[in-house]
TORLUM-616330 format. One record per residue (C-alpha): x, y, z; residue in one letter; residue number from 1. Coordinates in pm, 1 decimal, always signed. Layout:
REM TORLUM-616330
SITE        xx        yy        zz  code  pos
SITE         X         Y         Z     A  NUM
...
//
This chain:
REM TORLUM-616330
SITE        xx        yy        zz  code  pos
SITE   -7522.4   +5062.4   +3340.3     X    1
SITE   -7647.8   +5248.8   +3609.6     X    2
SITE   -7376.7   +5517.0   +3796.0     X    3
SITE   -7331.3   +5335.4   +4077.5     X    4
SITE   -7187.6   +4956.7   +4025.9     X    5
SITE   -6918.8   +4725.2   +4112.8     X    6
SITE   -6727.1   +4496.6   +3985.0     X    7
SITE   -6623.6   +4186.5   +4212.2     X    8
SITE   -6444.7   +3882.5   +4253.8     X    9
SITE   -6206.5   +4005.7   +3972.1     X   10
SITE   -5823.4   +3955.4   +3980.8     X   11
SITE   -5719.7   +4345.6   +4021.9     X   12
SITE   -5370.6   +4477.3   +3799.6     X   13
SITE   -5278.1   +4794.0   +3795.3     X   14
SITE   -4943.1   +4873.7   +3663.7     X   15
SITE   -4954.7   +5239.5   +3823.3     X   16
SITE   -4931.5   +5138.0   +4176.8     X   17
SITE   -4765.9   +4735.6   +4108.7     X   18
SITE   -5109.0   +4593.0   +4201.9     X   19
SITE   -5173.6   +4257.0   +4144.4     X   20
SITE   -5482.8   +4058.4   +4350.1     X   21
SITE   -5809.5   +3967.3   +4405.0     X   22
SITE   -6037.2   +4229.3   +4469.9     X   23
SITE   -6299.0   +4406.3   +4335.7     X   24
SITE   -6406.9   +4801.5   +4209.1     X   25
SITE   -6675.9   +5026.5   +4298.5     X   26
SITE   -6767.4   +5290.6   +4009.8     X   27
SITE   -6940.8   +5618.8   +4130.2     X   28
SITE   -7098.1   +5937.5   +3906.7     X   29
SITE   -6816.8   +5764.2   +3634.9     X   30
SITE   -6507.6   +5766.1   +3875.0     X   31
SITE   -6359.0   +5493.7   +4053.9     X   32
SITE   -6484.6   +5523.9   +4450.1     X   33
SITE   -6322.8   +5248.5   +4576.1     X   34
SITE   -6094.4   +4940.3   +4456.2     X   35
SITE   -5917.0   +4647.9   +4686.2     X   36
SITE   -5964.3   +4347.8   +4832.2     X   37
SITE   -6295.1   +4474.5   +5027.7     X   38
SITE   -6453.5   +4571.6   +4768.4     X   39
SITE   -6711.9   +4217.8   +4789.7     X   40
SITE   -7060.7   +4201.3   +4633.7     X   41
SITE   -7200.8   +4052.9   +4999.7     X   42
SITE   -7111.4   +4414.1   +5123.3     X   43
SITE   -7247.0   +4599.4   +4877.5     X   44
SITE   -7656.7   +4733.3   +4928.1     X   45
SITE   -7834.0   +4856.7   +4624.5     X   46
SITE   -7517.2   +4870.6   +4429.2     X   47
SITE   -7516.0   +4690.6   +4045.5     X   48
SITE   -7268.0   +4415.8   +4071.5     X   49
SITE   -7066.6   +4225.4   +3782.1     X   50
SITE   -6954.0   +3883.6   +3911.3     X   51
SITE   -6592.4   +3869.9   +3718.7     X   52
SITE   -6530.6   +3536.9   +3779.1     X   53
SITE   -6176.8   +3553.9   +3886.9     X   54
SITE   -6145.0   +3738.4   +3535.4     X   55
SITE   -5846.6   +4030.1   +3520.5     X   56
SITE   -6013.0   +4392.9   +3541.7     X   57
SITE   -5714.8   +4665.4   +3468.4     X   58
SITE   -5727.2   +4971.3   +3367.2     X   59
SITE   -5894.8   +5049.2   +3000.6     X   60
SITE   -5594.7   +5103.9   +2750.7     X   61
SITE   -5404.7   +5363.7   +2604.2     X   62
SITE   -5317.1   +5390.5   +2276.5     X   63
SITE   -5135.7   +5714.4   +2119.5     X   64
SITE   -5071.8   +5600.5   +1773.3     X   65
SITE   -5372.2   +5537.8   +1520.3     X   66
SITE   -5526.2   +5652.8   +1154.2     X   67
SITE   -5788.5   +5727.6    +997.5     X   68
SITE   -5889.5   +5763.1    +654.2     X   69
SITE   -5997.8   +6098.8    +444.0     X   70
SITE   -6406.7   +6201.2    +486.1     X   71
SITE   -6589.0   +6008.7    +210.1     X   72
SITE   -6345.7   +5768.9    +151.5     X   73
SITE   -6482.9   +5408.9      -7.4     X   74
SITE   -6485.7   +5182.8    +258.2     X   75
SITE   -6258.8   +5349.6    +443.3     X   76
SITE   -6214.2   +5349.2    +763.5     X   77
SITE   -6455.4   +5632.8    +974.2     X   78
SITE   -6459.1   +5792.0   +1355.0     X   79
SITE   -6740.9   +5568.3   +1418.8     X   80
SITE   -6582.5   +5181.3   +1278.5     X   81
SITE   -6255.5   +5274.5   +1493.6     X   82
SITE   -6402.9   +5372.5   +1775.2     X   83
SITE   -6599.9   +5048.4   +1798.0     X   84
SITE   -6331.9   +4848.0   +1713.1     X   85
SITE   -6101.5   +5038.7   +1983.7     X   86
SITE   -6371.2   +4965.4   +2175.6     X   87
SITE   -6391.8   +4590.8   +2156.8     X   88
SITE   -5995.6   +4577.4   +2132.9     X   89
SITE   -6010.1   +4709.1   +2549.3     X   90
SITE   -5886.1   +5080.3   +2463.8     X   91
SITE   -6052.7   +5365.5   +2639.5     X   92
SITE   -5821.6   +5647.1   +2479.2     X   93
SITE   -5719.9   +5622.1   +2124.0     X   94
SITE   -5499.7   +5905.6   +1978.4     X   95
SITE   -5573.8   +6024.0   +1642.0     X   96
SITE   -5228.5   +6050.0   +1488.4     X   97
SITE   -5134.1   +6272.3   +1185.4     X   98
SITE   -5081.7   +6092.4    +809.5     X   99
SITE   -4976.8   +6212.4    +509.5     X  100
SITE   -5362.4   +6159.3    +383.9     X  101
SITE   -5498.2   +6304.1    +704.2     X  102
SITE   -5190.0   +6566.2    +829.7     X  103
SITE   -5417.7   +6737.0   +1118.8     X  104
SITE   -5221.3   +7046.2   +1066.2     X  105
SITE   -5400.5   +7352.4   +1110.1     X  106
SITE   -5592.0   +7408.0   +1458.5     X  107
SITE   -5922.6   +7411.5   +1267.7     X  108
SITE   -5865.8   +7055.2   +1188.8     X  109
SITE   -5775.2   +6966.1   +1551.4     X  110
SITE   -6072.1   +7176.1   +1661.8     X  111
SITE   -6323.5   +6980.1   +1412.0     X  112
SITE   -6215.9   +6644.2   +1526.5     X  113
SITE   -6246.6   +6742.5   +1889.0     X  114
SITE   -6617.1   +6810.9   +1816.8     X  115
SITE   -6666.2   +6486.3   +1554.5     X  116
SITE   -6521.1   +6256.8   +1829.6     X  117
SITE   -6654.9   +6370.9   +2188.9     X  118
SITE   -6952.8   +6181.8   +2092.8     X  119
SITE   -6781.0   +5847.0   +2025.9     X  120
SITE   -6762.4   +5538.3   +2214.9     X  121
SITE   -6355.5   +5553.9   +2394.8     X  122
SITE   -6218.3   +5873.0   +2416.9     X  123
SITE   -6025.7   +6011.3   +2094.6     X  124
SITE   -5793.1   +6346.0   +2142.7     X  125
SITE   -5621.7   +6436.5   +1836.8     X  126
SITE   -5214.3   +6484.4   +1755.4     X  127
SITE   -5168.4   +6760.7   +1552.1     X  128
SITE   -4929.2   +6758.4   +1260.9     X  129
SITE   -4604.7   +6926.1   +1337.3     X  130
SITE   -4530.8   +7073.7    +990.6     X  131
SITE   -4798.0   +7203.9    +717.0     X  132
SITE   -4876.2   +6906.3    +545.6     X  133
SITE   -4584.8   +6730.5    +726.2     X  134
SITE   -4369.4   +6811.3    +460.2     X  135
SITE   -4082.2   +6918.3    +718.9     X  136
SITE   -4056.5   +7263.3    +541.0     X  137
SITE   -4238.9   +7488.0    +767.0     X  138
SITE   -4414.8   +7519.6   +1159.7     X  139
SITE   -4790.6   +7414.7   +1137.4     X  140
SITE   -4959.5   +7682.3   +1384.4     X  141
SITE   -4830.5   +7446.6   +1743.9     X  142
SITE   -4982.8   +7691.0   +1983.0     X  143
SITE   -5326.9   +7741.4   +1825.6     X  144
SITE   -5319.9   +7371.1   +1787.7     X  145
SITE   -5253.8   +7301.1   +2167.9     X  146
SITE   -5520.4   +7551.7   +2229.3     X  147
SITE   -5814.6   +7384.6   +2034.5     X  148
SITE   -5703.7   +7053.1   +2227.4     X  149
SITE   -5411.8   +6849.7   +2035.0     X  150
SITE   -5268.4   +6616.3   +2315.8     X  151
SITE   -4904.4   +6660.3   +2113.9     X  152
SITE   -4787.6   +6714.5   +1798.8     X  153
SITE   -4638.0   +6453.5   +1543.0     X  154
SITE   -4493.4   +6434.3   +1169.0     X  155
SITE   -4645.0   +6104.8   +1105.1     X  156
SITE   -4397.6   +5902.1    +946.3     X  157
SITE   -4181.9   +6165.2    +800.0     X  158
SITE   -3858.7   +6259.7    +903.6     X  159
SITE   -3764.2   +6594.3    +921.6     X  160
SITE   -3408.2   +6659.7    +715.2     X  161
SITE   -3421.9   +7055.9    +804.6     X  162
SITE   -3222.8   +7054.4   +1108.5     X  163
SITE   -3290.6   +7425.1   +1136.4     X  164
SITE   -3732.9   +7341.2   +1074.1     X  165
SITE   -3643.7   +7091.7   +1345.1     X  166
SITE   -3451.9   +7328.9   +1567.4     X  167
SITE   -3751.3   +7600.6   +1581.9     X  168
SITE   -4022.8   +7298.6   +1630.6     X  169
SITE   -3879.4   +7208.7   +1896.6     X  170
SITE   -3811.0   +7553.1   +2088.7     X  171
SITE   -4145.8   +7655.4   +1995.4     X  172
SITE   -4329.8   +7364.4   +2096.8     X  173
SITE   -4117.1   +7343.8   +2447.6     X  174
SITE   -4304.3   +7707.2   +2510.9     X  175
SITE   -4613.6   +7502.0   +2563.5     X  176
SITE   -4449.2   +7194.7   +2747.2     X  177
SITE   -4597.5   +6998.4   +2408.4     X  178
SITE   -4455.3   +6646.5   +2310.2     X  179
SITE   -4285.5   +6627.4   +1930.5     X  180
SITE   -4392.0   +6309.5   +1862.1     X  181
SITE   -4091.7   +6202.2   +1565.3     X  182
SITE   -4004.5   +5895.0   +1386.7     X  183
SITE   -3638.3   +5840.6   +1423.0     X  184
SITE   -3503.8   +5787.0   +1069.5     X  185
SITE   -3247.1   +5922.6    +810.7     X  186
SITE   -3452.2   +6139.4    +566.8     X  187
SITE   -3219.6   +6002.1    +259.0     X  188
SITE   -3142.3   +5695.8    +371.1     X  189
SITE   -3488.8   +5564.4    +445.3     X  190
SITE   -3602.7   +5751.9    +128.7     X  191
SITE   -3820.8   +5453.4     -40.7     X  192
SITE   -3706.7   +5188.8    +176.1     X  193
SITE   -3916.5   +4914.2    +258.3     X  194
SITE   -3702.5   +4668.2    +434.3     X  195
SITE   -3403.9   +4656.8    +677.2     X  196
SITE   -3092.5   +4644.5    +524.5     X  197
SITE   -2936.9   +4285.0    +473.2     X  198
SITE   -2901.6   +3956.5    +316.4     X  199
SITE   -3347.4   +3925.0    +270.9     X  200
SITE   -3369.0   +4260.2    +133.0     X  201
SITE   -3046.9   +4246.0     -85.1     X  202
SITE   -3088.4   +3911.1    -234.4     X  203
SITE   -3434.8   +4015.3    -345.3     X  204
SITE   -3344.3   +4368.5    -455.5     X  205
SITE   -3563.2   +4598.4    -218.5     X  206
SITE   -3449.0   +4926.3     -87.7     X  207
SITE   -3358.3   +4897.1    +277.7     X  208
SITE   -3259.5   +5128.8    +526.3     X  209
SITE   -2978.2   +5065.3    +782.6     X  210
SITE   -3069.9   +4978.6   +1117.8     X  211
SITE   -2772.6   +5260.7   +1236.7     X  212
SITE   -3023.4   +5529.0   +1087.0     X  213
SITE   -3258.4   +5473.8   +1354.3     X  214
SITE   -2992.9   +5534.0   +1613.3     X  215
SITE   -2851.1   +5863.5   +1402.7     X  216
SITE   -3202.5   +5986.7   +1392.8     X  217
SITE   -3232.7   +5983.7   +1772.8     X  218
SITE   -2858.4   +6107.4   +1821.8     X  219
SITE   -2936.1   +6377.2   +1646.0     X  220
SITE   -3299.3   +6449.0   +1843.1     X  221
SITE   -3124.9   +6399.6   +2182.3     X  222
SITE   -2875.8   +6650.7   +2100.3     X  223
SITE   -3145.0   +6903.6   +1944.5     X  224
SITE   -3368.5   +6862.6   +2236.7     X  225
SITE   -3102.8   +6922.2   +2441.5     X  226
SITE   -3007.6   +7230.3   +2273.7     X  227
SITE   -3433.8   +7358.4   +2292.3     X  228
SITE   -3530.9   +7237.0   +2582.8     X  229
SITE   -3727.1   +7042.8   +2387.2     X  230
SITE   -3992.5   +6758.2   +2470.8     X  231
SITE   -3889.6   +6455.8   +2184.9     X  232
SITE   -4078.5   +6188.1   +2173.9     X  233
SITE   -3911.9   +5883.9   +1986.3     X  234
SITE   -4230.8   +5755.2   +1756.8     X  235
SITE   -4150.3   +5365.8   +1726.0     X  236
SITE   -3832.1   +5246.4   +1818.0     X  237
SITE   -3726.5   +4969.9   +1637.6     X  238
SITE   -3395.9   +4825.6   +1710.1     X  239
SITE   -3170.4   +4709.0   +1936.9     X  240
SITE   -2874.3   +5010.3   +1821.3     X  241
SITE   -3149.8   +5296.6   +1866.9     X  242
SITE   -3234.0   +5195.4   +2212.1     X  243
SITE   -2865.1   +5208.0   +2312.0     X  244
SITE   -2864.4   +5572.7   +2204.7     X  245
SITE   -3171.5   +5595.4   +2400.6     X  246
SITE   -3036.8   +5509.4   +2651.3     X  247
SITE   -2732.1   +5759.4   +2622.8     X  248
SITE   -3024.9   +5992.6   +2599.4     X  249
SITE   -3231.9   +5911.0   +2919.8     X  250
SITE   -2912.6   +5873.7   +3150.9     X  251
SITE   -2810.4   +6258.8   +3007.3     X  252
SITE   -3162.7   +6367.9   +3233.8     X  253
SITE   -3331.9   +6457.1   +2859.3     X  254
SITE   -3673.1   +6508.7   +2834.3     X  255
SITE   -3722.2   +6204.7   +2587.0     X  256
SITE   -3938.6   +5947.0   +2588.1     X  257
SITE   -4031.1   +5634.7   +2334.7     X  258
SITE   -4248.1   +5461.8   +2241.0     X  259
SITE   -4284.3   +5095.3   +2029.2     X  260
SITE   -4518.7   +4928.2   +1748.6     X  261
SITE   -4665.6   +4619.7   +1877.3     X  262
SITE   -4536.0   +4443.7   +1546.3     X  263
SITE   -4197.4   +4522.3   +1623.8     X  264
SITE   -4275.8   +4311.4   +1945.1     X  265
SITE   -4417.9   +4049.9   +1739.9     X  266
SITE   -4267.7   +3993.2   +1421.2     X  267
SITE   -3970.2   +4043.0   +1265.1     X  268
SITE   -3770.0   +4051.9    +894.9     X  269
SITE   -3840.0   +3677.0    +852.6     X  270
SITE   -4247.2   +3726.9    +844.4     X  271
SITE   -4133.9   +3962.5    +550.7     X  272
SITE   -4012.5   +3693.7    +351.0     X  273
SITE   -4321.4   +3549.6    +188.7     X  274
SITE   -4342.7   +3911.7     +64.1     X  275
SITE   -4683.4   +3923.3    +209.3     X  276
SITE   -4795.0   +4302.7    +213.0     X  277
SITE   -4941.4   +4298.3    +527.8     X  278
SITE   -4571.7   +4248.8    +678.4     X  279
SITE   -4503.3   +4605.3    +456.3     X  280
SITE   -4468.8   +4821.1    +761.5     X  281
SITE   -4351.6   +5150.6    +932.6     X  282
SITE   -4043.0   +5140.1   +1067.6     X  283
SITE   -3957.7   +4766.6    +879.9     X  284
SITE   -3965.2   +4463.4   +1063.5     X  285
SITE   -3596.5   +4414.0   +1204.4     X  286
SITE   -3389.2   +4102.0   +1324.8     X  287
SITE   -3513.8   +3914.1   +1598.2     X  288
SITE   -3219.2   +4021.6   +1806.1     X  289
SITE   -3364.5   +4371.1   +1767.8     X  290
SITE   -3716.1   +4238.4   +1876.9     X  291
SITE   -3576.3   +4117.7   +2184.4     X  292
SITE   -3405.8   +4376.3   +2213.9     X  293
SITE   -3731.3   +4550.6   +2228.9     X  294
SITE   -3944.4   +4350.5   +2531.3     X  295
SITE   -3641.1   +4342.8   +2710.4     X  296
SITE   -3670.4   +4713.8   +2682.1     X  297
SITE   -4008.5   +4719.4   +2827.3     X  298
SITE   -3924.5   +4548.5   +3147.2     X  299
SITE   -3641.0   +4742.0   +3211.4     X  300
SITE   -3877.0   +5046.7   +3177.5     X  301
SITE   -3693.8   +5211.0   +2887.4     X  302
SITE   -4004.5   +5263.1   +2677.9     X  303
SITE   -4279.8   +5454.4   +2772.5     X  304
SITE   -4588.5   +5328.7   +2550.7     X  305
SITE   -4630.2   +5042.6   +2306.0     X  306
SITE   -4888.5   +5150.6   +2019.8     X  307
SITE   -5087.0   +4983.0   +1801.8     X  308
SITE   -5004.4   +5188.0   +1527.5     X  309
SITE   -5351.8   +5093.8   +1380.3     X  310
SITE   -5360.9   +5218.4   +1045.5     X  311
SITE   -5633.7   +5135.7    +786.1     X  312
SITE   -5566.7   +5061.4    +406.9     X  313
SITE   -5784.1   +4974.6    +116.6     X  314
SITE   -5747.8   +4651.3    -121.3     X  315
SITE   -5618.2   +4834.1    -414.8     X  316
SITE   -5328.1   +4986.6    -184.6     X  317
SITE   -5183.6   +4661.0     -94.0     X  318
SITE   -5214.0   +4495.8    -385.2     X  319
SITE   -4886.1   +4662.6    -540.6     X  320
SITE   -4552.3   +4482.9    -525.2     X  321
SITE   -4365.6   +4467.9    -228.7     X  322
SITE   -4172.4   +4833.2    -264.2     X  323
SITE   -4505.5   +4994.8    -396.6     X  324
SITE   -4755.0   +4883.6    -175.3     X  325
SITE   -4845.1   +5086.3     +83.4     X  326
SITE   -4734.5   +5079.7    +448.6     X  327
SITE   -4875.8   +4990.3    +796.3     X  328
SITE   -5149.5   +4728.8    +934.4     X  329
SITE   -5521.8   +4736.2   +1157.3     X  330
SITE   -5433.5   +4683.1   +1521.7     X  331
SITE   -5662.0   +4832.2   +1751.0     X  332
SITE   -5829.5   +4498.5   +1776.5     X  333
SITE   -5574.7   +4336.5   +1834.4     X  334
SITE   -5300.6   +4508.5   +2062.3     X  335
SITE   -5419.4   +4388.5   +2398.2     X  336
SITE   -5425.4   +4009.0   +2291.3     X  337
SITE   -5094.5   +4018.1   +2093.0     X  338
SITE   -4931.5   +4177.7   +2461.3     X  339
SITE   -5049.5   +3893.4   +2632.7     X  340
SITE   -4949.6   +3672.5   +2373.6     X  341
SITE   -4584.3   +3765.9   +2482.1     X  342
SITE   -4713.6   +3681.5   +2871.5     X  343
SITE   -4790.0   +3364.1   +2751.3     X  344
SITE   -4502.6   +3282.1   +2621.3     X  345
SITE   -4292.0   +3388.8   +2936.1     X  346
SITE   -4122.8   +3733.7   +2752.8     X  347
SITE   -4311.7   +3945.9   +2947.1     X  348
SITE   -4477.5   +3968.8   +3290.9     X  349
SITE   -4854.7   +4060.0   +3310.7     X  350
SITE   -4802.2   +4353.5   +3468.1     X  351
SITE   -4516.6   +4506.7   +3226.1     X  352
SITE   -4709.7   +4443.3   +2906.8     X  353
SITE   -5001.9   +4614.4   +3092.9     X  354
SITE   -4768.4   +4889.3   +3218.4     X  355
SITE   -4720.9   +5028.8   +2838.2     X  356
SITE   -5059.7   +5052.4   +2729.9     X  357
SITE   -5202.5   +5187.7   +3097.1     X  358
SITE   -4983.3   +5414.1   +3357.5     X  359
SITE   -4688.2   +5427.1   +3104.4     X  360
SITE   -4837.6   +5665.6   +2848.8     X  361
SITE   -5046.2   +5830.3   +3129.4     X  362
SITE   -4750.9   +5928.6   +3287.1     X  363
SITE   -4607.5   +6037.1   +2942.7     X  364
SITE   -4823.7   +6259.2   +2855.7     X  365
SITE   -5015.1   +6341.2   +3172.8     X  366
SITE   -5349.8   +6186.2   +3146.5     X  367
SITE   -5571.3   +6123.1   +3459.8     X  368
SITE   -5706.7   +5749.0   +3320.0     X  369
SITE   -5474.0   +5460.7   +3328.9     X  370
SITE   -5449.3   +5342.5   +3652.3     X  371
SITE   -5692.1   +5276.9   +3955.1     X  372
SITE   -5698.5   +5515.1   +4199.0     X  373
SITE   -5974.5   +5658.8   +4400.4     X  374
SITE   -6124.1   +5934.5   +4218.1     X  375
SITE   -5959.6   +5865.4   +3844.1     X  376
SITE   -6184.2   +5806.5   +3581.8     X  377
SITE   -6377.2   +5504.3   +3564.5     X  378
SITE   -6196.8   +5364.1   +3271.4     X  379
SITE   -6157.6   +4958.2   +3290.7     X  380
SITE   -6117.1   +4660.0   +3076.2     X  381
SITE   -6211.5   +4322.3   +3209.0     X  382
SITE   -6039.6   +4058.5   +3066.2     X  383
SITE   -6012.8   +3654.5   +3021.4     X  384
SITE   -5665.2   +3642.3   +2990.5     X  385
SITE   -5643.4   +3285.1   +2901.4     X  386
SITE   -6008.1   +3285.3   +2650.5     X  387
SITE   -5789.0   +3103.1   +2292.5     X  388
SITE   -5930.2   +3263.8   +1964.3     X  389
SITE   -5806.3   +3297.0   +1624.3     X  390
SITE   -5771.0   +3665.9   +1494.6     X  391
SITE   -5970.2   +3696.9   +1144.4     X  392
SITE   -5963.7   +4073.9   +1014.4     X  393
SITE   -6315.9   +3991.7    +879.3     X  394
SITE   -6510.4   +3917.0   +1174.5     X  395
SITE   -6365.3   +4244.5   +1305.9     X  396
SITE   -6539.0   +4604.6   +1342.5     X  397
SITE   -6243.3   +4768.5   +1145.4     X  398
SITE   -6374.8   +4856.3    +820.5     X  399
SITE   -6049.8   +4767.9    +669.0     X  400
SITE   -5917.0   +4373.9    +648.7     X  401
SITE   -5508.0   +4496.5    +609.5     X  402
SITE   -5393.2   +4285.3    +944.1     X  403
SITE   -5061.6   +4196.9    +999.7     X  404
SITE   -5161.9   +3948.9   +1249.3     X  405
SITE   -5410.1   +3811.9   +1030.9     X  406
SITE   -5453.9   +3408.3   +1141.2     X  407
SITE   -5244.6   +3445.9   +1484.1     X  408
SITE   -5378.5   +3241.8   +1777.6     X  409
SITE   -5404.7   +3440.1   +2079.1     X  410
SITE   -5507.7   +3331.9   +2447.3     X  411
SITE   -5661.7   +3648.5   +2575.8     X  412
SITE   -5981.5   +3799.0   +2484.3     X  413
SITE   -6204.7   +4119.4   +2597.5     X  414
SITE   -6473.3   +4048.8   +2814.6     X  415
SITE   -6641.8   +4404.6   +2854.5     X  416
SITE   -6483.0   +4774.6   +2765.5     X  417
SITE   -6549.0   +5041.9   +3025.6     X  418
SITE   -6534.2   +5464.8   +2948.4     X  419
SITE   -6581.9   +5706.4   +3246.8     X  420
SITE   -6820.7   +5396.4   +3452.7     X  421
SITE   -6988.6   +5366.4   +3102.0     X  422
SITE   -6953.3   +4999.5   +2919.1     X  423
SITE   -6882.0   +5054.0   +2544.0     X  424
SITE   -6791.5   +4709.9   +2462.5     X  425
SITE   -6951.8   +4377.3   +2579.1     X  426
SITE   -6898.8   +4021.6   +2435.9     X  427
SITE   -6920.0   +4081.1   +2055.8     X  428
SITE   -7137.4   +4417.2   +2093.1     X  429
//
């Protein structure tokens, strides 16, 4: 692509400013020069043009939950795979999230990645762990870690049961007006769960947690952050209970945000019951009241960002019985089409499942992509938002085949992938 191009005749949504129409974009030195209605190939002179077709061009997504896999691991998942398959999924910024393989704790780390990644395809800041190897016994180093670049700081799926750990996280991190990105669960009593608690998981003997952990957990965050000052980010909300405390929370004026797994959108406790481990995820799938719970949620505004949680496993991992085998699903690939997917079927408008994967965590975390506006970065997605395909893992740039949505028909596909005015993605490129 050349620096100066335009796309036209495209159908124009951008969450940011409640855009939704026909128009076209004009893409200077990688920023976005103009966008509207006038922007019409039979005005433009020696300009590229892209003929979108009456195609939807939106702003490239956002996505502030994803894993990788340890350096030299088998077939696991690298920098390079995800950032192609980010790439192809419509994502512009991926954030690499902390794991209890990978726990991003010590600003070296943070700084490494930084260096490993600027090459890449989308854009890929880094969230540093919050506690040395997110254990929750002790401060990983937050300010040198905000200094060599982490976008926030998270404890990956761990709770953290020292209130007083907790406590100094989050005055310490409030210092540097830093994000605690924190899963909201009961230490002990989702200690080995791998189910919600109720009549599935207790007629088949699996440890479950209680759905009123989740809204403990952010009871107890609200209050701390209120106590710190603290920035808490709720990492997955899950159920119908925890966004009522949420709620509580946001009405109180609390810096607190949330954000949501695009399974928990999806799926819920009764995909579990073929004891498939691909449905073996982090936070459990719930009831469906809780997933409705959940898109009702995001029209109503109440959570910020919905993440694909993409996190790669091998084979061998999954393979264990339900309770043993490991946790989570790919998703990158897959999080724009299975938001539409709820378009489709009339749960969401176009422009609110867009809204949490665009302007939403922009706004969160105060990022100058995800939204058109003259002079932001030339980050785009065009999409065919009606294109019907059939998700196979294997056909997929992920190097790793653990899908949750593995089989699921989608209408919605990714036409071409744009970073800073640069296309990354194209067709099946």
């Amino acid at each position: 692509m050349s620096q100066r191009f335009a796309i036209v005749n495209a159908r124009l949504v951008d969450p940011a400013s409640g855009m939704d129409e026909a128009g076209g974009v004009l893409v200077e030195d990688h920023h976005i020069a103009e966008f509207g209605p006038g922007v019409r190939g039979i005005n433009l002179d020696d300009v590229e043009v892209i003929d979108a077709r009456g195609a939807i061009l939106a702003p490239a997504l956002i996505d502030l939950r994803a894993g990788i896999e340890p350096p030299f691991t088998p077939g696991g998942e690298t920098i390079s795979s995800l950032s192609a398959a980010a790439a192809a999924g419509g994502i512009g910024t991926l954030v690499l999230g902390p794991q209890a393989a990978t726990p991003f704790d010590t600003p070296e780390t943070v700084r490494a990645l930084g260096h490993e990644t600027r090459p890449m395809r989308v854009r890929m800041p880094v969230a540093g762990g919050a506690t040395r190897g997110l254990a929750g016994e002790s401060m990983s180093e937050i300010g040198l870690m905000h200094d060599a670049g982490a976008l926030f700081v998270s404890n990956g799926d761990a709770p953290i049961a020292d209130t007083r750990v907790l406590r100094s996280l989050l005055s310490y991190a409030s210092h540097f007006e830093a994000w605690v990105a924190l899963r909201p669960a009961d230490a002990c009593l989702s200690a080995g769960a791998a189910a919600t608690e109720g009549e599935w998981a207790a007629r088949n003997g699996i440890p479950a947690e209680p759905a009123v952990a989740e809204r403990m957990a952010i009871e107890r965050l609200a209050a701390l952050g209120e106590l710190t000052g603290g920035r808490v980010l709720i990492d997955r909300i899950s159920t119908e209970a925890g966004l009522d405390a949420l709620t509580r929370a946001k009405r109180k004026g609390l810096e607190i945000g949330a954000t949501a797994s695009v399974n928990s959108l999806l799926l819920n406790e009764v995909d579990a019951g073929g004891f498939d481990a691909s449905m073996r995820l982090v936070p459990p799938l719930r009831f469906e009241a809780d997933r409705e719970a959940l898109v009702r949620a995001i029209t109503e505004g109440l959570v910020d960002a919905v993440v694909s949680d993409h996190r790669p496993l091998s084979v061998e991992a999954k393979s264990e019985p339900w309770p043993e085998a490991a946790a989570g699903s790919t998703g990158v690939e897959t999080l724009l089409a299975a938001l539409l997917s709820l378009v489709h079927d009339g749960q969401l408008e176009l422009i609110d499942a867009l809204r949490v994967v665009t302007s939403g965590p922009a706004d969160l975390i105060g990022l100058p992509q995800g939204r058109m506006e003259e002079g932001a970065p030339a980050d785009l997605v065009l999409i065919d938002g009606d294109a019907p395909w059939v998700y196979r893992a294997a056909d997929g740039l992920s190097a790793r085949r653990n899908a949750a949505l593995e089989g699921r028909r989608f209408q919605g596909r990714v036409l071409k992938t744009f970073v800073a005015g640069a296309m990354i993605h194209s067709g099946n490129n």
